[in-house]
C-alpha positions in Angstrom: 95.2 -17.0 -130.4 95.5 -17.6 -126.3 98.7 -15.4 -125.8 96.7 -13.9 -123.8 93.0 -14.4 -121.9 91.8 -12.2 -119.3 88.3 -12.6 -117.4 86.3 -12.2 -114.4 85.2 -8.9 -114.9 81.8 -7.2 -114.3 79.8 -5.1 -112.3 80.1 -4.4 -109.0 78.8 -2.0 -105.8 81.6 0.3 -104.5 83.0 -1.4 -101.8 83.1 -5.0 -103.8 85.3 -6.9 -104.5 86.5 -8.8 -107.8 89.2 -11.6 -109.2 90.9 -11.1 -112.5 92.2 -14.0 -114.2 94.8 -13.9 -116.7 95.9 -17.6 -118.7 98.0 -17.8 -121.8 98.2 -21.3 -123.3 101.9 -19.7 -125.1 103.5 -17.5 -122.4 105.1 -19.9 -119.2 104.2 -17.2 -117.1 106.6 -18.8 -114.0 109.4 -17.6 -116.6 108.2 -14.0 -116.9 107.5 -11.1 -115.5 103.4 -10.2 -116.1 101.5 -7.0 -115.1 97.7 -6.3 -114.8 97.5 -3.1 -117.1 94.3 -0.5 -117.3 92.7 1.8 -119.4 90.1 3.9 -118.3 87.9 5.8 -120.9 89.7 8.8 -122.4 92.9 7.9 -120.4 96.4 6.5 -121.1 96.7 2.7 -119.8 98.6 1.9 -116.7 100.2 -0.6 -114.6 98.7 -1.2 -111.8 100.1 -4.6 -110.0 103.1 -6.8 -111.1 104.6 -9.7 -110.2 108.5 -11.2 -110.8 109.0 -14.4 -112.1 110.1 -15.1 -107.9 107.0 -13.9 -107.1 107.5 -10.7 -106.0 104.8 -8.2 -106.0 104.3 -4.5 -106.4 101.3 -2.1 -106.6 100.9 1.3 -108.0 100.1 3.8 -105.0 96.2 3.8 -106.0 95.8 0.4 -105.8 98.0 -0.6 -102.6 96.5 -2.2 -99.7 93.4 -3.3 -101.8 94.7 -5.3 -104.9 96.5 -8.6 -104.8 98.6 -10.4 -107.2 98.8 -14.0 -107.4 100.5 -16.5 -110.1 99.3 -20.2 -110.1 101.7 -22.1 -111.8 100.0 -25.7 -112.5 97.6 -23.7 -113.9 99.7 -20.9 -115.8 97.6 -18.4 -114.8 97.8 -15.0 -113.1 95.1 -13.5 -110.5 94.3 -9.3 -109.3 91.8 -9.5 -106.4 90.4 -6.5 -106.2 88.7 -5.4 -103.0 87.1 -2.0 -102.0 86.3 -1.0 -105.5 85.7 2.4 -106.3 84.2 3.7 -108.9 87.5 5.2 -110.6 88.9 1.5 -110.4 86.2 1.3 -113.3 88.1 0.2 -116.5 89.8 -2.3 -119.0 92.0 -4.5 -117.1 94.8 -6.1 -119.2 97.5 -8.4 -118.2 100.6 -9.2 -120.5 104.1 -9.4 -119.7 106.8 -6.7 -118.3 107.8 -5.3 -120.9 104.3 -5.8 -122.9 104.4 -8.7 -125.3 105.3 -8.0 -129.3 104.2 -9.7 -132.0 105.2 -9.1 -135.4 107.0 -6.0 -133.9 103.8 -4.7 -132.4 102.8 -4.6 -129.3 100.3 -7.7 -128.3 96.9 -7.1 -126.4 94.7 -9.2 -125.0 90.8 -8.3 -125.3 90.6 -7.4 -121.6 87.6 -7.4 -119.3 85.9 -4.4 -118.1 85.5 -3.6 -115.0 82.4 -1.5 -113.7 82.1 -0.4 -110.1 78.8 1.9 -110.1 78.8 4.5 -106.9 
Protein backbone atom coordinates (compact mmCIF):
# COMPACT_ATOMS: atom_id res chain seq x y z
CA UNK A 1 0.00 0.00 0.00
CA UNK A 2 3.48 2.30 -0.08
CA UNK A 3 3.74 2.68 3.81
CA UNK A 4 6.57 1.22 3.25
CA UNK A 5 9.14 0.25 0.06
CA UNK A 6 12.45 -1.03 0.50
CA UNK A 7 14.99 -1.93 -2.56
CA UNK A 8 18.39 -2.16 -3.75
CA UNK A 9 19.17 -5.36 -2.61
CA UNK A 10 21.12 -8.32 -4.29
CA UNK A 11 24.04 -10.12 -4.47
CA UNK A 12 27.26 -9.21 -3.79
CA UNK A 13 31.25 -10.43 -3.24
CA UNK A 14 32.43 -9.94 0.40
CA UNK A 15 34.00 -6.92 0.51
CA UNK A 16 31.09 -5.06 -1.70
CA UNK A 17 29.33 -2.64 -1.19
CA UNK A 18 25.37 -1.92 -1.49
CA UNK A 19 22.54 1.07 -1.03
CA UNK A 20 19.22 0.36 0.54
CA UNK A 21 16.50 2.55 -0.31
CA UNK A 22 13.52 2.98 1.82
CA UNK A 23 10.33 5.44 0.41
CA UNK A 24 6.91 5.61 1.84
CA UNK A 25 4.42 7.63 -0.20
CA UNK A 26 2.28 7.80 3.69
CA UNK A 27 5.04 8.19 6.31
CA UNK A 28 6.87 12.15 6.16
CA UNK A 29 9.82 10.52 7.19
CA UNK A 30 11.56 14.19 8.15
CA UNK A 31 8.78 13.89 10.99
CA UNK A 32 9.93 10.42 12.31
CA UNK A 33 12.26 8.52 13.52
CA UNK A 34 13.01 5.33 10.89
CA UNK A 35 15.40 2.27 11.36
CA UNK A 36 16.88 -0.21 8.82
CA UNK A 37 15.77 -3.57 10.62
CA UNK A 38 17.20 -7.35 9.70
CA UNK A 39 16.37 -10.65 9.80
CA UNK A 40 18.64 -13.35 9.06
CA UNK A 41 17.43 -16.97 8.46
CA UNK A 42 16.51 -18.68 11.66
CA UNK A 43 17.27 -15.48 13.69
CA UNK A 44 15.25 -12.76 15.54
CA UNK A 45 15.25 -9.30 13.55
CA UNK A 46 17.41 -6.40 14.50
CA UNK A 47 18.08 -2.86 14.32
CA UNK A 48 20.87 -2.19 12.84
CA UNK A 49 21.16 1.78 11.79
CA UNK A 50 18.72 4.65 12.83
CA UNK A 51 18.34 7.95 12.18
CA UNK A 52 16.31 10.98 14.35
CA UNK A 53 14.05 13.13 12.72
CA UNK A 54 17.36 15.89 13.28
CA UNK A 55 19.27 13.53 11.59
CA UNK A 56 21.09 11.96 13.98
CA UNK A 57 22.61 8.66 13.41
CA UNK A 58 23.41 5.52 15.22
CA UNK A 59 24.75 1.95 14.37
CA UNK A 60 24.58 -1.32 16.11
CA UNK A 61 28.36 -2.37 17.09
CA UNK A 62 28.38 -4.94 14.05
CA UNK A 63 27.65 -2.56 11.62
CA UNK A 64 29.72 0.66 12.75
CA UNK A 65 32.30 2.06 10.66
CA UNK A 66 30.86 0.31 7.48
CA UNK A 67 27.07 1.28 7.17
CA UNK A 68 25.68 4.73 6.65
CA UNK A 69 22.33 6.28 7.10
CA UNK A 70 21.05 8.90 5.10
CA UNK A 71 17.43 10.65 4.77
CA UNK A 72 16.55 12.68 1.59
CA UNK A 73 13.83 14.73 2.31
CA UNK A 74 12.51 16.08 -1.34
CA UNK A 75 12.44 12.78 -1.99
CA UNK A 76 11.03 11.17 1.37
CA UNK A 77 13.21 8.52 1.33
CA UNK A 78 15.80 6.88 3.53
CA UNK A 79 19.28 5.27 2.40
CA UNK A 80 21.83 2.28 4.38
CA UNK A 81 25.13 2.14 2.27
CA UNK A 82 26.59 -0.79 3.08
CA UNK A 83 30.32 -1.27 2.49
CA UNK A 84 32.63 -4.24 3.30
CA UNK A 85 29.88 -6.84 3.30
CA UNK A 86 30.35 -9.95 4.88
CA UNK A 87 28.70 -12.74 4.49
CA UNK A 88 26.77 -12.66 7.92
CA UNK A 89 25.45 -9.07 6.79
CA UNK A 90 23.51 -11.60 4.52
CA UNK A 91 19.67 -11.02 5.30
CA UNK A 92 16.19 -9.22 4.93
CA UNK A 93 16.73 -5.66 5.36
CA UNK A 94 13.65 -3.69 6.56
CA UNK A 95 13.20 -0.12 7.30
CA UNK A 96 10.05 1.30 9.22
CA UNK A 97 9.83 3.75 11.87
CA UNK A 98 11.22 3.87 15.69
CA UNK A 99 8.97 2.34 17.22
CA UNK A 100 7.91 -0.01 14.17
CA UNK A 101 4.78 1.12 12.45
CA UNK A 102 1.14 -0.40 13.55
CA UNK A 103 -1.65 -0.84 11.55
CA UNK A 104 -4.80 -2.08 12.66
CA UNK A 105 -2.99 -2.71 16.03
CA UNK A 106 -0.40 -4.94 14.30
CA UNK A 107 2.72 -4.29 13.59
CA UNK A 108 3.39 -3.06 9.77
CA UNK A 109 6.24 -4.68 7.51
CA UNK A 110 7.34 -3.81 4.48
CA UNK A 111 8.36 -6.78 2.04
CA UNK A 112 12.08 -6.09 2.42
CA UNK A 113 14.97 -6.86 0.16
CA UNK A 114 17.44 -9.54 0.66
CA UNK A 115 20.57 -9.07 0.88
CA UNK A 116 23.15 -11.83 -0.25
CA UNK A 117 26.93 -11.41 0.23
CA UNK A 118 28.44 -14.90 -0.94
CA UNK A 119 32.18 -15.57 0.73
Amino acid sequence: QGQLVESGGGLVQTGGSLRLSCASSEIPFRFNAIGWYRQAPGKQRELVATISESGSTNFVESVKGRFAISRDNAKNTVYLQMGSLKPEDTAVYYCNTIPPLQINARVYWGQGTQVTVSS
